[in-house]
C-alpha positions as CSV (number, residue, x, y, z in Angstrom):
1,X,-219.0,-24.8,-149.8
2,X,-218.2,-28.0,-151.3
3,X,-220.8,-29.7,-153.8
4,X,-222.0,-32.2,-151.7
5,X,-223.7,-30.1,-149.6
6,X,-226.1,-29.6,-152.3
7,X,-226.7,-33.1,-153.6
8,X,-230.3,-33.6,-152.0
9,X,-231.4,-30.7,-153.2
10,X,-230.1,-31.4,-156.7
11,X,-231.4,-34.5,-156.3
12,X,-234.7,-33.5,-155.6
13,X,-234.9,-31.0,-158.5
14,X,-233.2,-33.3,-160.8
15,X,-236.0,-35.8,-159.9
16,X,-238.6,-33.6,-161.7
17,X,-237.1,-33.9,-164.8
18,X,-237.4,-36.5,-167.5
19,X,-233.7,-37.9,-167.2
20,X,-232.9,-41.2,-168.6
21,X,-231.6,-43.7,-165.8
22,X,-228.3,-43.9,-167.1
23,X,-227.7,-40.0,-167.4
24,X,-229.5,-39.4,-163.6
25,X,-226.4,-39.9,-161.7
26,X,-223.7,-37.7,-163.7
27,X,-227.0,-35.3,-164.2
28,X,-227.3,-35.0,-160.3
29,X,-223.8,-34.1,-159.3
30,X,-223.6,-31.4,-162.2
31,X,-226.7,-29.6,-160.7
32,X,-225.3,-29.7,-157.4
33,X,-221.9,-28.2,-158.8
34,X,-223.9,-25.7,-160.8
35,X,-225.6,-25.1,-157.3
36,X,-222.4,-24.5,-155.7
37,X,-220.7,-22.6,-157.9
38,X,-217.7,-25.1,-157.2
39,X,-215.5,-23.9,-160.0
40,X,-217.1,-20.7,-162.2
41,X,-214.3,-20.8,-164.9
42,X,-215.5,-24.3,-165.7
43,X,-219.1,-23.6,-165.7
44,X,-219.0,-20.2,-167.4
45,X,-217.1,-21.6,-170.5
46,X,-219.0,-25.0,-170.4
47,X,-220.8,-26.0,-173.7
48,X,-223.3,-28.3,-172.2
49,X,-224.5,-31.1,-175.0
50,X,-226.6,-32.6,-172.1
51,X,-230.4,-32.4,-173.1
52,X,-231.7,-32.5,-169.7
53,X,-229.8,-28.6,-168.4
54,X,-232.6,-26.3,-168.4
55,X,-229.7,-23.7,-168.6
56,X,-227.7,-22.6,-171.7
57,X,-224.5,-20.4,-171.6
């Protein structure tokens, strides 16, 4: 399933956080690729220097 899909619901989790206006965009469409698992080599060896991810690998 393509990321998209998930993009209202990453939007409204996203929406709970405290994200600065400028990051809430890019911020958005990584959750919904997290969400989707869209490509797992990319995620599992991402260093994430975004404050806002609740999750650390």
């Amino acid at each position: 399933m393509n990321y998209e899909t998930y993009i209202p619901e990453a939007l409204e989790i996203v929406s709970a956080w405290e994200i600065d206006p400028e990051d809430f965009a890019q911020v958005v469409n990584d959750q919904a690729r997290i969400m989707a698992a869209s490509d797992l080599d990319l995620i599992a060896n991402a260093e994430f220097d975004n404050p806002y991810y609740p999750l650390q690998f």
